[in-house]
N, CA, C and O atoms as a GROMACS GRO file, in nm:
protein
  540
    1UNK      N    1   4.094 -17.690   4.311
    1UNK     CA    2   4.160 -17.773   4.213
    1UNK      C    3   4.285 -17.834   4.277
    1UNK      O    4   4.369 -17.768   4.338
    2UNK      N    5   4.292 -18.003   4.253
    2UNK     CA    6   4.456 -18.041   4.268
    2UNK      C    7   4.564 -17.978   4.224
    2UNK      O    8   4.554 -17.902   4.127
    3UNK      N    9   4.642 -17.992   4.265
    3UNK     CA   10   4.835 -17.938   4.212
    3UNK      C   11   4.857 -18.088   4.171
    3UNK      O   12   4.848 -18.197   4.227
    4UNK      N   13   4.877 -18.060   4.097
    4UNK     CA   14   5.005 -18.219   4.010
    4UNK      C   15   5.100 -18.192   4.027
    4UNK      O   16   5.113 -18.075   3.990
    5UNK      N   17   5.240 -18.254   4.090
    5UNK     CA   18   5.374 -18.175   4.073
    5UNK      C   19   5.441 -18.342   4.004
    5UNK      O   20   5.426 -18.457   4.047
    6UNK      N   21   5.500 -18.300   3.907
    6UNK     CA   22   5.575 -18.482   3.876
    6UNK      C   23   5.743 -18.423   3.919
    6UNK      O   24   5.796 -18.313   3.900
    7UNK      N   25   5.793 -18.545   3.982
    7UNK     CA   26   5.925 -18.547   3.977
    7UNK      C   27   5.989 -18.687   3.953
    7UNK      O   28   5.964 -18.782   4.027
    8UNK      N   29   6.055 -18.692   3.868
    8UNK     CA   30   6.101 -18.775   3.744
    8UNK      C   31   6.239 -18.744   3.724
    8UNK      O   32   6.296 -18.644   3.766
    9UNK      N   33   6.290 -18.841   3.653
    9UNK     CA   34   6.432 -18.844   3.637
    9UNK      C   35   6.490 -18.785   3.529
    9UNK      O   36   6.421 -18.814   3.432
   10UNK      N   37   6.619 -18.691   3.485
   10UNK     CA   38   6.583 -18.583   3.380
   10UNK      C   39   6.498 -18.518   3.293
   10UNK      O   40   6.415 -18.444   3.344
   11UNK      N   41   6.500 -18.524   3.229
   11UNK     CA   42   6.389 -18.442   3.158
   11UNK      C   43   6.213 -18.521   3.080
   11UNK      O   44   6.142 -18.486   2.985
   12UNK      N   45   6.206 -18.607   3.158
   12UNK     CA   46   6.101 -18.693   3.141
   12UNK      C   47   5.964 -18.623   3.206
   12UNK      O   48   5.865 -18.633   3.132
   13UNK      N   49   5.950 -18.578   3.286
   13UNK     CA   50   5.844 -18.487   3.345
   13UNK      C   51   5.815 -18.373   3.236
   13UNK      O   52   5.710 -18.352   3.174
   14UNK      N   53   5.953 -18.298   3.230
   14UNK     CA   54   5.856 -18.179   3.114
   14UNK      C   55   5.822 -18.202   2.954
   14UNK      O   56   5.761 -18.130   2.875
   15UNK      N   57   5.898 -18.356   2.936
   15UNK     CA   58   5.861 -18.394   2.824
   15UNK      C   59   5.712 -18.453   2.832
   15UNK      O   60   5.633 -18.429   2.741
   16UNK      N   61   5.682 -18.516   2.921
   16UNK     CA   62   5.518 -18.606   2.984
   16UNK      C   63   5.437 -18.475   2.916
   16UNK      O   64   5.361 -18.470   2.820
   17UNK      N   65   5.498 -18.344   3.031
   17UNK     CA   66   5.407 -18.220   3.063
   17UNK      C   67   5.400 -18.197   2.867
   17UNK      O   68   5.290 -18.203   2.813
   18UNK      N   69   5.494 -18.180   2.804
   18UNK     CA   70   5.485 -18.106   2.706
   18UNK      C   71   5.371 -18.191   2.559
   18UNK      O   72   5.321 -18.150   2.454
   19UNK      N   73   5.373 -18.325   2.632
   19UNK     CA   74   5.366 -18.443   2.527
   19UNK      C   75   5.157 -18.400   2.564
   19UNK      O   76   5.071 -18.392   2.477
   20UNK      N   77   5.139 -18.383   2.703
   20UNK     CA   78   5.004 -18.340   2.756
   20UNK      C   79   4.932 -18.223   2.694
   20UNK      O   80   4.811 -18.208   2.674
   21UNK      N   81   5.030 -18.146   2.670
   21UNK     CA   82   4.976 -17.991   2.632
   21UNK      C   83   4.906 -17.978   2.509
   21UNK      O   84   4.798 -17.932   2.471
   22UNK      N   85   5.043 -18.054   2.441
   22UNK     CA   86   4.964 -18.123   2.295
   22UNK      C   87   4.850 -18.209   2.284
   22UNK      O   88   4.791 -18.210   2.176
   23UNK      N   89   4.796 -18.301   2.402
   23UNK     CA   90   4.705 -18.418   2.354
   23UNK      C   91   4.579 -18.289   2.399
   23UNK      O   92   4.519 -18.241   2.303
   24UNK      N   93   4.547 -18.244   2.520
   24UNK     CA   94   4.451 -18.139   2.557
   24UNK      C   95   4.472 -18.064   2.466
   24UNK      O   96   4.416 -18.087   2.359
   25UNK      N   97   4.509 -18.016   2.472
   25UNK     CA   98   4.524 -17.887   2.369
   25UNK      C   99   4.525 -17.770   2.447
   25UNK      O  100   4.476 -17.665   2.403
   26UNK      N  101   4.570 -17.778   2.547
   26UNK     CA  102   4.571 -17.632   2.639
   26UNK      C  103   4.681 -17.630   2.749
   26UNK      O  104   4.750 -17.732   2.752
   27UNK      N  105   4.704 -17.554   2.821
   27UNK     CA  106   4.785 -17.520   2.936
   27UNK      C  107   4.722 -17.582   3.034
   27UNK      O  108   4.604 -17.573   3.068
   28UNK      N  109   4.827 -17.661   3.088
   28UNK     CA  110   4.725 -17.755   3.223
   28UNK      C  111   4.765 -17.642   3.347
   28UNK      O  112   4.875 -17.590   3.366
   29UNK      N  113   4.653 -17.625   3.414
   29UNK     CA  114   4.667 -17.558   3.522
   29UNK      C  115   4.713 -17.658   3.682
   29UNK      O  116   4.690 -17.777   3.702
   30UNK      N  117   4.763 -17.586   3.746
   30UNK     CA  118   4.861 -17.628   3.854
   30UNK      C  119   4.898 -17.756   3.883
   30UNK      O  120   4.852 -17.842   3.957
   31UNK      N  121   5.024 -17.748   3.780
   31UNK     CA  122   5.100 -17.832   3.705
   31UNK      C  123   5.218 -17.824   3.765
   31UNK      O  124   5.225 -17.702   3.778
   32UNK      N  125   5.298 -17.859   3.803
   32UNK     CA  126   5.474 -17.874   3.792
   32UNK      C  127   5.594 -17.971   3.750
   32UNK      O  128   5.576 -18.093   3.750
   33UNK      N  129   5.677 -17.934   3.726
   33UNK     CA  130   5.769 -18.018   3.678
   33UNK      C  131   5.887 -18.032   3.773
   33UNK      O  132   5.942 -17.922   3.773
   34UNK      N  133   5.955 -18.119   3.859
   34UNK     CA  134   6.092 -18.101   3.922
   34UNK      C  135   6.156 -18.249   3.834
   34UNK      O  136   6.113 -18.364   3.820
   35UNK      N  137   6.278 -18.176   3.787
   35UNK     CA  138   6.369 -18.289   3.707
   35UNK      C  139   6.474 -18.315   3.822
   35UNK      O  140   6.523 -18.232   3.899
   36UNK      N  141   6.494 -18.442   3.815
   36UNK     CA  142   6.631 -18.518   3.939
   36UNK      C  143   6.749 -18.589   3.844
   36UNK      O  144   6.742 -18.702   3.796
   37UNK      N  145   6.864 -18.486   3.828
   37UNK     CA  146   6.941 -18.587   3.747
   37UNK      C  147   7.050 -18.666   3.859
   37UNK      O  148   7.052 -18.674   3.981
   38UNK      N  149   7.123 -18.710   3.766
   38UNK     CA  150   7.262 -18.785   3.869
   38UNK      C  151   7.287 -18.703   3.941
   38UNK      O  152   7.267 -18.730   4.060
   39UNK      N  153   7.325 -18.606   3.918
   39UNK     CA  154   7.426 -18.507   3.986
   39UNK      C  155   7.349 -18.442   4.113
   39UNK      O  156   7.405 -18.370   4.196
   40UNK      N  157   7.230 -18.473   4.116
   40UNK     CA  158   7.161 -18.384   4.238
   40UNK      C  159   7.180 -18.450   4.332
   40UNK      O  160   7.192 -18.572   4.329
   41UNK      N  161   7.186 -18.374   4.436
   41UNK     CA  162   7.204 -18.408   4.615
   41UNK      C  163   7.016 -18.412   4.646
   41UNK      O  164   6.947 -18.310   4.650
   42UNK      N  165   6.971 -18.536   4.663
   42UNK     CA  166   6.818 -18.515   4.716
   42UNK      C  167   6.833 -18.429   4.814
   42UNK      O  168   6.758 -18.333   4.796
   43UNK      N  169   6.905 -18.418   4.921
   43UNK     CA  170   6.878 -18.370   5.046
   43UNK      C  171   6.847 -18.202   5.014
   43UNK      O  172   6.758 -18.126   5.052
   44UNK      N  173   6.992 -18.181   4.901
   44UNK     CA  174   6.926 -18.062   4.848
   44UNK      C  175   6.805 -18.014   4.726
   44UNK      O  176   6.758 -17.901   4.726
   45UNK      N  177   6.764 -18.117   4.626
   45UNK     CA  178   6.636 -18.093   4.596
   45UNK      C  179   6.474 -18.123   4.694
   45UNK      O  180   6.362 -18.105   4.647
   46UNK      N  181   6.507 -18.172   4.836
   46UNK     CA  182   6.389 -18.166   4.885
   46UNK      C  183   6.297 -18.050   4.965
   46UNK      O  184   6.185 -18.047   5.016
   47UNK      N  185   6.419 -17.945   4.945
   47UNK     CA  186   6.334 -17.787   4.975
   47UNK      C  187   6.269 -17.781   4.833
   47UNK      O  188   6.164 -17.845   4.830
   48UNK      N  189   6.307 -17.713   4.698
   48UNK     CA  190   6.248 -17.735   4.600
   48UNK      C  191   6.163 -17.820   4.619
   48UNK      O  192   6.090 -17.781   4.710
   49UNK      N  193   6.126 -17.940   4.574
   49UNK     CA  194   6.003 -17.983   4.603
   49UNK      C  195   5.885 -17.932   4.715
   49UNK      O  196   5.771 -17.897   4.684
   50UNK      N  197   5.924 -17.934   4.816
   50UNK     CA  198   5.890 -17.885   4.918
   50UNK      C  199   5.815 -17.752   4.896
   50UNK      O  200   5.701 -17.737   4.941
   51UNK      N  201   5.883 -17.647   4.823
   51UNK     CA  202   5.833 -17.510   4.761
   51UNK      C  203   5.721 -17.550   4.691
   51UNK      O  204   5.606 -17.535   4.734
   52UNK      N  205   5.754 -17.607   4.570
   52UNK     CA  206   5.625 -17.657   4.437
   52UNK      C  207   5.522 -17.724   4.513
   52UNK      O  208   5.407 -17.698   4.480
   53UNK      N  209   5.538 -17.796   4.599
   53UNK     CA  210   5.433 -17.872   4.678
   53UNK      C  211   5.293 -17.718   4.715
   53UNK      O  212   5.185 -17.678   4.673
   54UNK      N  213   5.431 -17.678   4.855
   54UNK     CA  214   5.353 -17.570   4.858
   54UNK      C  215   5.254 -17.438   4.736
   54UNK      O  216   5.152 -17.374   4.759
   55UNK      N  217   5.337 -17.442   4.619
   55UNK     CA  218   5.298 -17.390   4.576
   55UNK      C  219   5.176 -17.404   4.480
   55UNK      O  220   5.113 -17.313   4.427
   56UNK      N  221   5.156 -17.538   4.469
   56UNK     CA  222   5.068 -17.579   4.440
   56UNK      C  223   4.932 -17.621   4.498
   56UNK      O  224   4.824 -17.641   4.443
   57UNK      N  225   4.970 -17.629   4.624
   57UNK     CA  226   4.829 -17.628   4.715
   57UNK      C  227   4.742 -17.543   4.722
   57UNK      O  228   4.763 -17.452   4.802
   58UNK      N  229   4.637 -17.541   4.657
   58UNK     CA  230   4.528 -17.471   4.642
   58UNK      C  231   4.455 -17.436   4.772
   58UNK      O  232   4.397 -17.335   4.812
   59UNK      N  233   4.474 -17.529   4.812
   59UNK     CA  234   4.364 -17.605   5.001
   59UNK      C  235   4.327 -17.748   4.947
   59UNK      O  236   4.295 -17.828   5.034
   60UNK      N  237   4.325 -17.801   4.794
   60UNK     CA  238   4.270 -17.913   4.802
   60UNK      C  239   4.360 -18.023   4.800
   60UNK      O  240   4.336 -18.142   4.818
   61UNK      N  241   4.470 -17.964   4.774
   61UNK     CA  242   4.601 -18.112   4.810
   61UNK      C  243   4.672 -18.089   4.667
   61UNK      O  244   4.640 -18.010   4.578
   62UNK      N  245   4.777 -18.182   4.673
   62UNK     CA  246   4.865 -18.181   4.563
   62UNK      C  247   4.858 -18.331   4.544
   62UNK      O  248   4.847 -18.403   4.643
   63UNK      N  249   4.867 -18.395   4.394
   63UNK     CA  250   4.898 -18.567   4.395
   63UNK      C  251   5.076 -18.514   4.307
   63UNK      O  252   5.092 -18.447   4.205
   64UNK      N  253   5.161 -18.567   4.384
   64UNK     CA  254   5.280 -18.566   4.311
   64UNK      C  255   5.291 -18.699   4.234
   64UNK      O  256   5.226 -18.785   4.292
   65UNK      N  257   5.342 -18.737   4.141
   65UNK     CA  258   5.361 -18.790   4.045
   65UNK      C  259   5.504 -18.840   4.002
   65UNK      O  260   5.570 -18.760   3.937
   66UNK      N  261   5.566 -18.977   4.034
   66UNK     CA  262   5.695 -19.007   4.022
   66UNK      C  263   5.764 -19.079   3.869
   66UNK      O  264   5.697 -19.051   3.770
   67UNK      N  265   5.838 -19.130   3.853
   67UNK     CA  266   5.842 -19.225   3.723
   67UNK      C  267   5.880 -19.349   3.792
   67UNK      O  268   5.781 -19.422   3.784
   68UNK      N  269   5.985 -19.415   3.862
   68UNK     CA  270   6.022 -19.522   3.925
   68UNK      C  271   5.986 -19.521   4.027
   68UNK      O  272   6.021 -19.422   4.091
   69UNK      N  273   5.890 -19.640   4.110
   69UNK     CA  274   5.901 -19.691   4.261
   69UNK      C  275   6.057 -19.707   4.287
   69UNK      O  276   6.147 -19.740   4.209
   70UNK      N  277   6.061 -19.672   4.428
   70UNK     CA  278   6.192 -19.699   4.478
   70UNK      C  279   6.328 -19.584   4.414
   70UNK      O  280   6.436 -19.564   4.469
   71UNK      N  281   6.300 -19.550   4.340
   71UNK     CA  282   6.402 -19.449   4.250
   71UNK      C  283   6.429 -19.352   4.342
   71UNK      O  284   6.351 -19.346   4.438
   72UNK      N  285   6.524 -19.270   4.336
   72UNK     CA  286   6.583 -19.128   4.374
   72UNK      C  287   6.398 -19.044   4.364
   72UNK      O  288   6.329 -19.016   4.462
   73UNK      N  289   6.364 -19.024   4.239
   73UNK     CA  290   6.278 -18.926   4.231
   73UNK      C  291   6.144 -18.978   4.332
   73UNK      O  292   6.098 -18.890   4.405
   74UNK      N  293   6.078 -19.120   4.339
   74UNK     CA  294   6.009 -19.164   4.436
   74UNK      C  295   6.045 -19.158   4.531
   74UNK      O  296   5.955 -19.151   4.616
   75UNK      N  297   6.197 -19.157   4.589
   75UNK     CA  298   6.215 -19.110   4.735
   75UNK      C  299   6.230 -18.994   4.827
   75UNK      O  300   6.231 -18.983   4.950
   76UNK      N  301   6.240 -18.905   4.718
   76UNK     CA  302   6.183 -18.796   4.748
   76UNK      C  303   6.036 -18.761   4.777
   76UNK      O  304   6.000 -18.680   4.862
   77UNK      N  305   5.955 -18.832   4.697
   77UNK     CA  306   5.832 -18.779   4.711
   77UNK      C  307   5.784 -18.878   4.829
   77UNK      O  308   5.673 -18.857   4.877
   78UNK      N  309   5.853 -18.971   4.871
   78UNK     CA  310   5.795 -19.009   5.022
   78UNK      C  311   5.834 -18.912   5.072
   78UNK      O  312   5.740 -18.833   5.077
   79UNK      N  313   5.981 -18.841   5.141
   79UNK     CA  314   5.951 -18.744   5.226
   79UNK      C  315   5.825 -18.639   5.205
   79UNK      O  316   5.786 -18.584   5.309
   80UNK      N  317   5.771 -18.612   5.108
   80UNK     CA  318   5.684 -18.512   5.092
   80UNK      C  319   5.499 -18.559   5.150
   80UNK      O  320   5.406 -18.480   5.168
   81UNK      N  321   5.498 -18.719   5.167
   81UNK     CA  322   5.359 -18.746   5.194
   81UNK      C  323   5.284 -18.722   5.329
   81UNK      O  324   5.348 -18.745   5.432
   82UNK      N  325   5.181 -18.687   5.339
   82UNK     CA  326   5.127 -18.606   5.429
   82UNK      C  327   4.944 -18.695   5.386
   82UNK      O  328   4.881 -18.651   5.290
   83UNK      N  329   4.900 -18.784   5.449
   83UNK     CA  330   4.811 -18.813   5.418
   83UNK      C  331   4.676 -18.767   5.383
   83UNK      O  332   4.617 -18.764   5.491
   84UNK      N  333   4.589 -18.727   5.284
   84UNK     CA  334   4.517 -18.643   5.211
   84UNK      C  335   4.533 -18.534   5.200
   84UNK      O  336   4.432 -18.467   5.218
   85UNK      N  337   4.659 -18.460   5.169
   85UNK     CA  338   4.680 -18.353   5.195
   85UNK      C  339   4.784 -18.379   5.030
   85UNK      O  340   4.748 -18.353   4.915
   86UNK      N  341   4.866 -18.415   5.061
   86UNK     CA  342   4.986 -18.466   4.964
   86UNK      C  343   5.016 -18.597   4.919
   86UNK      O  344   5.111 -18.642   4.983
   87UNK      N  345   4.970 -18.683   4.827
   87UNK     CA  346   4.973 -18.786   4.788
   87UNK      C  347   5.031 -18.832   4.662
   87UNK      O  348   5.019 -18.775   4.553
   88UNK      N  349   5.110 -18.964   4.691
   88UNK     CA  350   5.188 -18.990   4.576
   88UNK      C  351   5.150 -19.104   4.476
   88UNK      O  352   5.075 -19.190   4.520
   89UNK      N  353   5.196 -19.114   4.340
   89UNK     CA  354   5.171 -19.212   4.204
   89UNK      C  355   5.301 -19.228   4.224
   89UNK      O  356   5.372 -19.139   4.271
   90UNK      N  357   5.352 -19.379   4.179
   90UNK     CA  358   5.455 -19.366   4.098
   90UNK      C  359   5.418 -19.458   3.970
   90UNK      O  360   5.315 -19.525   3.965
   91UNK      N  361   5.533 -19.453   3.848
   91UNK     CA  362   5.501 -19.484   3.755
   91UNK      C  363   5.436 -19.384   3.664
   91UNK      O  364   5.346 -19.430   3.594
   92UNK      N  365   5.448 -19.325   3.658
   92UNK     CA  366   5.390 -19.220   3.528
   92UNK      C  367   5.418 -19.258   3.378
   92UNK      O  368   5.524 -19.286   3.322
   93UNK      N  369   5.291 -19.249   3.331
   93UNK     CA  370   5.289 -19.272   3.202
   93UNK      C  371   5.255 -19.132   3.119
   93UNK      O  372   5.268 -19.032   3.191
   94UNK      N  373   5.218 -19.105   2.990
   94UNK     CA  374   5.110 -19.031   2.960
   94UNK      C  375   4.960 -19.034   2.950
   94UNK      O  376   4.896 -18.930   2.931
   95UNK      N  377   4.906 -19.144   2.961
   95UNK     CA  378   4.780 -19.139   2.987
   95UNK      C  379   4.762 -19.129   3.123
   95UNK      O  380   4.653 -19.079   3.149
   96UNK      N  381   4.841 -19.164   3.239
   96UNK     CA  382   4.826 -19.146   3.378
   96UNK      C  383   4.798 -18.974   3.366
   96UNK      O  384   4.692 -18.920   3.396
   97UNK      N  385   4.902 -18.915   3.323
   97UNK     CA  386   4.885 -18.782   3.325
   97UNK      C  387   4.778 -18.702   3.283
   97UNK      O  388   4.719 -18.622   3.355
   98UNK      N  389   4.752 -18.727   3.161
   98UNK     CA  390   4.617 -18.681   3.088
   98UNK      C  391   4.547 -18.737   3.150
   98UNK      O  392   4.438 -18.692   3.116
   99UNK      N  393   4.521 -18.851   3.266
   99UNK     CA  394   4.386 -18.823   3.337
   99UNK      C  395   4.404 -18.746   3.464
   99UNK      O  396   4.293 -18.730   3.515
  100UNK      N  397   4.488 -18.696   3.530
  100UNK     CA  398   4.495 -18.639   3.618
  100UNK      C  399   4.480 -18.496   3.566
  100UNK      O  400   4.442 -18.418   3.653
  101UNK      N  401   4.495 -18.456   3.474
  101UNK     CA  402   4.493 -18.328   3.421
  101UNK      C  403   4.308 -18.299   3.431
  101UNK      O  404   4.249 -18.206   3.486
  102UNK      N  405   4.257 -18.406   3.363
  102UNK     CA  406   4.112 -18.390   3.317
  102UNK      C  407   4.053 -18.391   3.436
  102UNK      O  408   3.938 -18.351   3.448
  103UNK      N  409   4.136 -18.444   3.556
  103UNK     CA  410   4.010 -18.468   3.710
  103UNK      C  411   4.055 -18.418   3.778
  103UNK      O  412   4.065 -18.475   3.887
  104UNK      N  413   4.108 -18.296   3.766
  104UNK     CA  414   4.156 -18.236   3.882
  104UNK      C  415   4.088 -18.161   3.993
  104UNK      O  416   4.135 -18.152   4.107
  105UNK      N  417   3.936 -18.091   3.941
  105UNK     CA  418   3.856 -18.085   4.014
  105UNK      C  419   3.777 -18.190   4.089
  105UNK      O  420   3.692 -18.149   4.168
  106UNK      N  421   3.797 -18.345   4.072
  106UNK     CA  422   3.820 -18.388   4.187
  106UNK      C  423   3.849 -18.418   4.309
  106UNK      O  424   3.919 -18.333   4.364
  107UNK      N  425   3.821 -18.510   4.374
  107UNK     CA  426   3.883 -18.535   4.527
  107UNK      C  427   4.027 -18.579   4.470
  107UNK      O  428   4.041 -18.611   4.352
  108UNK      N  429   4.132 -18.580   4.560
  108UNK     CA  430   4.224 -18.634   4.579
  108UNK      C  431   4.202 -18.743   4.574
  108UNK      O  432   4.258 -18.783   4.472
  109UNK      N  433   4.142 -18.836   4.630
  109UNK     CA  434   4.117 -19.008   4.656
  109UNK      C  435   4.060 -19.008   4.523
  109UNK      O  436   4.135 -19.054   4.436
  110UNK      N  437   3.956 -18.970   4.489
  110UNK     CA  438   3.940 -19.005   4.317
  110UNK      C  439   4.061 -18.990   4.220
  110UNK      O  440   4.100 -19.063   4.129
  111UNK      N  441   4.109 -18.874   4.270
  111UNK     CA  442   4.213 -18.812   4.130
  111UNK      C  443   4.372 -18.942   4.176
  111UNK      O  444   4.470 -18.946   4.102
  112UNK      N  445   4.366 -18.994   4.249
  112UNK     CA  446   4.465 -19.114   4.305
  112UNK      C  447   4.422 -19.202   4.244
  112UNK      O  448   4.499 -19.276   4.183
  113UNK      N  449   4.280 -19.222   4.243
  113UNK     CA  450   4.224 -19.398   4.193
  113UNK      C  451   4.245 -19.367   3.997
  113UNK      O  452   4.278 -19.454   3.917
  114UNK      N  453   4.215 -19.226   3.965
  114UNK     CA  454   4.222 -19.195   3.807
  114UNK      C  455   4.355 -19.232   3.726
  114UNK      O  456   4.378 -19.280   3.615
  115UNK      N  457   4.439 -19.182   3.846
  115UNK     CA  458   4.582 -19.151   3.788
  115UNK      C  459   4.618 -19.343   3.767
  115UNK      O  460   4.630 -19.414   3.667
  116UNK      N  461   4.625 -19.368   3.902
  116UNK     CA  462   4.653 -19.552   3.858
  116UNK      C  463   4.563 -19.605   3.769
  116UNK      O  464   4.633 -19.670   3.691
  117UNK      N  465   4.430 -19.616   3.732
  117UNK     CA  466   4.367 -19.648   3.648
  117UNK      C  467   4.406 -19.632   3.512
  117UNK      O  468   4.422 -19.713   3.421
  118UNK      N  469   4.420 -19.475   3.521
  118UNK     CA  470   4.500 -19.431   3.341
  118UNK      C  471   4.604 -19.506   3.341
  118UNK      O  472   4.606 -19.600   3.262
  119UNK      N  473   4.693 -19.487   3.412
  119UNK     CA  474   4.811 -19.556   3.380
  119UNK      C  475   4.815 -19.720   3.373
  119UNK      O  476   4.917 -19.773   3.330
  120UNK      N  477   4.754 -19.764   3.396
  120UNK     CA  478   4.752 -19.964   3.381
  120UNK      C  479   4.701 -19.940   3.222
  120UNK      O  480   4.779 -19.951   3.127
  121UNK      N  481   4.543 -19.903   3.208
  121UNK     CA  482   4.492 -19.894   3.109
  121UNK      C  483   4.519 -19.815   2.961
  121UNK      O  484   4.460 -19.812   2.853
  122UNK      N  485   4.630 -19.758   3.013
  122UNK     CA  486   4.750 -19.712   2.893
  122UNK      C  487   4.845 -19.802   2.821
  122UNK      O  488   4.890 -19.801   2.706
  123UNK      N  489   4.866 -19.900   2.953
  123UNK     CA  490   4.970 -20.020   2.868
  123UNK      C  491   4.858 -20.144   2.808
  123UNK      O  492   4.770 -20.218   2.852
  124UNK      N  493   4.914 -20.118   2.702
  124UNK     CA  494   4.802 -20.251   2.602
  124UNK      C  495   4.878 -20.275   2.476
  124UNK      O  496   4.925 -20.204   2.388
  125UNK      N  497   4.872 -20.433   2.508
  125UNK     CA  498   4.968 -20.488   2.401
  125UNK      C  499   4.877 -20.440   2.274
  125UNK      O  500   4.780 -20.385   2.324
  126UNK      N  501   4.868 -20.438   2.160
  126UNK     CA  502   4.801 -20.469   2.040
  126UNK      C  503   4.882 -20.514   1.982
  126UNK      O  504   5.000 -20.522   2.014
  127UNK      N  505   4.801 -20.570   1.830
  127UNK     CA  506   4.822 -20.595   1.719
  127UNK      C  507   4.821 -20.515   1.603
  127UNK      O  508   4.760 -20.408   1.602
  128UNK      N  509   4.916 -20.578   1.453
  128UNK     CA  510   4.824 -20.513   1.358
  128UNK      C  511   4.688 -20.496   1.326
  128UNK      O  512   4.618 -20.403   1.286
  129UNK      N  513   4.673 -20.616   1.354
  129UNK     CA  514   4.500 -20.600   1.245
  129UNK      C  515   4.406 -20.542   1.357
  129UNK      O  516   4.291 -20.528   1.316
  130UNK      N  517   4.433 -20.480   1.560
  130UNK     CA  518   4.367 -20.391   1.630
  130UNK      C  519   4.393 -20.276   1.578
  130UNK      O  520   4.298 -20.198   1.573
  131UNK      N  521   4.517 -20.232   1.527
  131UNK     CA  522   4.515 -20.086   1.442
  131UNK      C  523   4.453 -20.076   1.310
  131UNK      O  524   4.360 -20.005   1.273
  132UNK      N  525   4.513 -20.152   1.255
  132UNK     CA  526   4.320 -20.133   1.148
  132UNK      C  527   4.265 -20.067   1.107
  132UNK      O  528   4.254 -19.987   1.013
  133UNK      N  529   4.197 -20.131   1.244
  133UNK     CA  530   4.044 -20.063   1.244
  133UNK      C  531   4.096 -19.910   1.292
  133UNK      O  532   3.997 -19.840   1.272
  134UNK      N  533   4.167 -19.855   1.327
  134UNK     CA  534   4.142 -19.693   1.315
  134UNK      C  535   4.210 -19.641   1.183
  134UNK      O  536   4.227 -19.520   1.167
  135UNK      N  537   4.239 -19.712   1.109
  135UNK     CA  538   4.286 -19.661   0.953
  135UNK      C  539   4.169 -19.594   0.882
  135UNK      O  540   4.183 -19.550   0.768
   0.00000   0.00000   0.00000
C-alpha cells in the first residue's frame, strides 16, 4: 500500500484528513499529516517530514501531497522527491484526497495520475437548477 503524507499550511491537512474520514467512513490507513505554519524554520521541519516519509513507506512509495505550488509546504516536499519511490501533488483538494485514499493499493504512477484527476474534476462550476436535480 502507498503512504500519503500531506504537508500543507496550518491546519488544512488534518482538516482535508478529518473532512476524508467522514466522506469514507473509516480510518484511512497510512496517512499523515505535517502542518507548516509561519513560524517554522523548513530547514528544521525537513527531518520531520523526512521521518513520516520514512514512516510511511511500506516498500511501495509514499505520494506526498502539498496545498500551494511554489509555497513553503511544496518546497519542502521537493527536497523529499526521489523518483518512484517518493512523489509529489500539489494543490490538494478533498476530492484529490478521497481518491488517493480509495487507490492506494495502486501503483504510484496510477495513484499520481488519480490524485490530479480527482482534484481538476472536483472543481466544477454549477448552477442552481444542476443542484436540483439531487433535491
Amino acid at each position: 500500500m502507498i503512504g500519503i503524507l500531506i504537508i500543507a499550511h496550518g491546519s488544512l491537512g488534518n482538516s482535508l484528513l478529518e473532512c476524508a474520514r467522514h466522506v469514507v467512513g473509516k480510518e484511512p490507513q497510512q496517512v499523515a499529516c505535517l502542518a507548516v505554519t509561519s513560524d517554522d524554520d523548513p530547514t528544521k521541519t525537513l527531518p520531520n517530514a523526512m521521518a513520516l516519509v520514512a514512516e510511511l513507506n511500506s516498500g511501495d512509495g509514499v505520494l506526498v501531497l502539498s496545498d500551494m505550488y511554489g509555497a513553503t509546504p511544496c518546497n519542502i516536499v521537493g527536497k523529499l522527491l526521489q523518483p518512484g519511490v517518493v512523489e509529489g501533488v500539489a494543490g490538494i483538494n478533498l476530492p484529490m484526497l478521497i481518491r488517493t485514499i480509495n487507490y492506494q493499493h495502486e501503483s504510484l504512477q496510477t495513484l499520481i495520475e488519480k490524485a490530479v484527476s480527482g482534484g481538476r474534476e472536483g472543481v466544477v462550476h454549477f448552477t442552481r437548477e444542476s443542484c436540483e436535480r439531487y433535491d
